[in-house]
N, C-alpha and C positions, 0 to 999 in steps of 0.2 A: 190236904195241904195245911201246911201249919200258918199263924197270922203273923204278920213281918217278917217272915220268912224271902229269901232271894233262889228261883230257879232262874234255871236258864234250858230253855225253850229249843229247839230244833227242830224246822219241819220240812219235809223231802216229799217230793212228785215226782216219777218219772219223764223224764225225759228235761226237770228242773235242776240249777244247781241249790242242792240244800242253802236254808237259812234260818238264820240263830238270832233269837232273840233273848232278853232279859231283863226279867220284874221281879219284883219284891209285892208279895201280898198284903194288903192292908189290916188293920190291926182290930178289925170287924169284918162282919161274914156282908163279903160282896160279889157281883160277876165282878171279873177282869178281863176287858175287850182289849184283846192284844196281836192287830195286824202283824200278821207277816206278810211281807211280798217275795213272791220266788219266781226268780228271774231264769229264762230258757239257760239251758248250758249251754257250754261252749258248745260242744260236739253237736248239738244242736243248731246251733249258729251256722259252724265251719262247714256242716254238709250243703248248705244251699252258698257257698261264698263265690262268689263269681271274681273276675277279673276285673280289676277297676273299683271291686268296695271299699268302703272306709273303712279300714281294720282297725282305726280307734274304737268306732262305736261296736264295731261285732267283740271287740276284747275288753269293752267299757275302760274306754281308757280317758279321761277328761283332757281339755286341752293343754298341754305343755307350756307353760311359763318360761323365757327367760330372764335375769335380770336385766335391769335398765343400760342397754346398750353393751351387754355382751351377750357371749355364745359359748358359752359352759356349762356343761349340762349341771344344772342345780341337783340336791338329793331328792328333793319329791319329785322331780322329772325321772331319777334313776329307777326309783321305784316303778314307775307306769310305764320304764321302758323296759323291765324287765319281763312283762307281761308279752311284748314286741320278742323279744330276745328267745323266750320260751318256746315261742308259739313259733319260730324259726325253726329253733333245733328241731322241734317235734315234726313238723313241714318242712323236710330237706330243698323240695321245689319250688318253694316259695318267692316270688321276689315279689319286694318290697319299693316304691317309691316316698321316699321323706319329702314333705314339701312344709316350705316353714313360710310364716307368713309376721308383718310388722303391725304396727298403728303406724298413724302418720306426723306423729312431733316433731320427726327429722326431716330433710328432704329427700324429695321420691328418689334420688340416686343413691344417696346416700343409707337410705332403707333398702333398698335392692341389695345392697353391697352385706348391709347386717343378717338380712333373712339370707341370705347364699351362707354367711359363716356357719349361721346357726345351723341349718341343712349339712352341711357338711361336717360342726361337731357331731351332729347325732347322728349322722352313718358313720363317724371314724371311732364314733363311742360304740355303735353294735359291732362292728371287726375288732376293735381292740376284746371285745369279749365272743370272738370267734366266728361271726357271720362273715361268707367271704363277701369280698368287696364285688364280686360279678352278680350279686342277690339285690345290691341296694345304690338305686339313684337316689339325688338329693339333691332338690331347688328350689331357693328361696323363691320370692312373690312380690316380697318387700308390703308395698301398702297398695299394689294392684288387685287383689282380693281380698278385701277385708273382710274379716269376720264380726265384724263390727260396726256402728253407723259412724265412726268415727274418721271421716275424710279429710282432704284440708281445708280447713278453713272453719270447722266446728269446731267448736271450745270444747275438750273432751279432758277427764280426770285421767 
């Protein structure tokens, strides 16, 4: 290896999905200690998936954001839902349950009412890109299950 020099790394395990890293060598003769972590594949995942799992976590999808008191799906939510959308086509038999959920800044009715829209954009946003509409429910929660410790009556950011 040459000094300051930049590779870029890839390493693969069966039954792992590859992963890529990238350093640059320093400009003296050193070890370079360069974690990779390699995460199960999908195909992995998908053969033990049972009825009722969280397909966020099995397709590492993080939680879905929307903005402040609407129900459109933002661009970084399209992207993680594309992973959902993929993973449809590919599993014809699939169905899916969308459940969306609030904080509590608003009042509890008034949150029920937001987390139902939001449920409902994101299954009219998987049919508008071809999932039929008999694969996917969707219902909001509002601030009856939070994900969060943020109830009423806590001061929350």
């Amino acid at each position: 290896m040459l000094c300051e020099s930049t590779y870029s790394i890839q390493a693969s395990k069966e039954e792992y999905a590859p992963a890529d890293a990238v350093t640059t060598t320093p400009d003296v003769i050193a070890t370079i200690d360069l974690p990779i972590s390699l995460k199960r594949s999908i195909d992995d995942k998908i053969k033990n998936l049972q009825i009722g799992d969280d397909l966020a976590s099995v397709l590492d999808i993080p939680m879905i954001y929307f903005d402040f008191d609407k129900s459109n799906i933002r661009p970084d939510a399209e992207v993680e839902l594309q992973k959902v959308l993929q993973f449809m086509k590919a599993f014809p038999t699939v169905k899916v349950d969308i459940r969306s959920h609030t904080d509590s800044r608003a009042p509890d009715l008034y949150n029920m009412k937001l987390s139902d829209r939001r449920a409902k954009s994101t299954r009219a946003y998987l049919i508008m890109k071809g999932i039929k509409a008999d694969r996917l429910t969707a219902q909001g929660y509002g601030e009856f299950q939070l994900v969060n410790e943020c109830s009423n009556g806590v001061d929350c950011t």
